[in-house]
N, C-alpha and C positions, 0 to 999 in steps of 0.2 A: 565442454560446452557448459556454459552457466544457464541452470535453472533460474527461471523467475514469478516471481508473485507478483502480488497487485490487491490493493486493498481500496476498498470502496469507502467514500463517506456518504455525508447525506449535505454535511454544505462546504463550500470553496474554503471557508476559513477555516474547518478542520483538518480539508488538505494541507494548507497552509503551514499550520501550525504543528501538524506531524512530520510534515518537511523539513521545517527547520531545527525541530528537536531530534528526527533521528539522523539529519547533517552533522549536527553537532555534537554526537555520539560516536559519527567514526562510518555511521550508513551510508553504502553508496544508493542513492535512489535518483526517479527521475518521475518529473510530470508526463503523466501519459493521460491520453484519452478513455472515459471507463470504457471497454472493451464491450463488442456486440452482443457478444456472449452473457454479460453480466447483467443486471439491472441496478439501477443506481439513481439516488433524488440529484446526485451531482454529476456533472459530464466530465470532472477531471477526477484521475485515481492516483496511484504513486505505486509505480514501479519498483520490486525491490531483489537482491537475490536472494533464490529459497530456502538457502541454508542458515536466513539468519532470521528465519518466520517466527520462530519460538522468543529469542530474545527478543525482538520488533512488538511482538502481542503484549509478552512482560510487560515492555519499555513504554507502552503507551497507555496500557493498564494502570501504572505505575502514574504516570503523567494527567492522566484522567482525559487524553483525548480520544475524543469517540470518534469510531467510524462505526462501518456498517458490516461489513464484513472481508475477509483474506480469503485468497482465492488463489490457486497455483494454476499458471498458465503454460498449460502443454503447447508445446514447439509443434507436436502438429497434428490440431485439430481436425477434428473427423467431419 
């Protein structure tokens, strides 16, 4: 079973913009909804797998694009 994250921003075009850099790195990721659980200035987050949350933070550190925060989301919430 694949683990997954999800990272929050605070506007659409930082979504955006971390989508398509970490596509073009090799990330499999996807537009999801930010999640109930979370709080977020943006209603869309990016779905990612967990195993690759370390390099993903580097890579965007690196990139200078901001979000808001990384979050691992458990398969099943209490």
């Amino acid at each position: 079973m694949t683990l997954h994250g999800v990272i929050l921003f605070h506007t659409t075009s930082s979504v955006l913009r971390a989508e398509k850099r970490l596509i073009k790195e090799g990330f499999a990721t996807r537009l999801v909804p930010t999640p109930r659980q979370f709080s977020s200035d943006c209603g869309i987050a990016l779905r990612f797998d967990w195993n690759d949350h370390e390099r993903i933070t580097s890579m965007l550190g690196e990139e200078k694009v901001e979000f808001d925060a990384i979050h691992f989301l458990d398969a099943n919430p209490v």
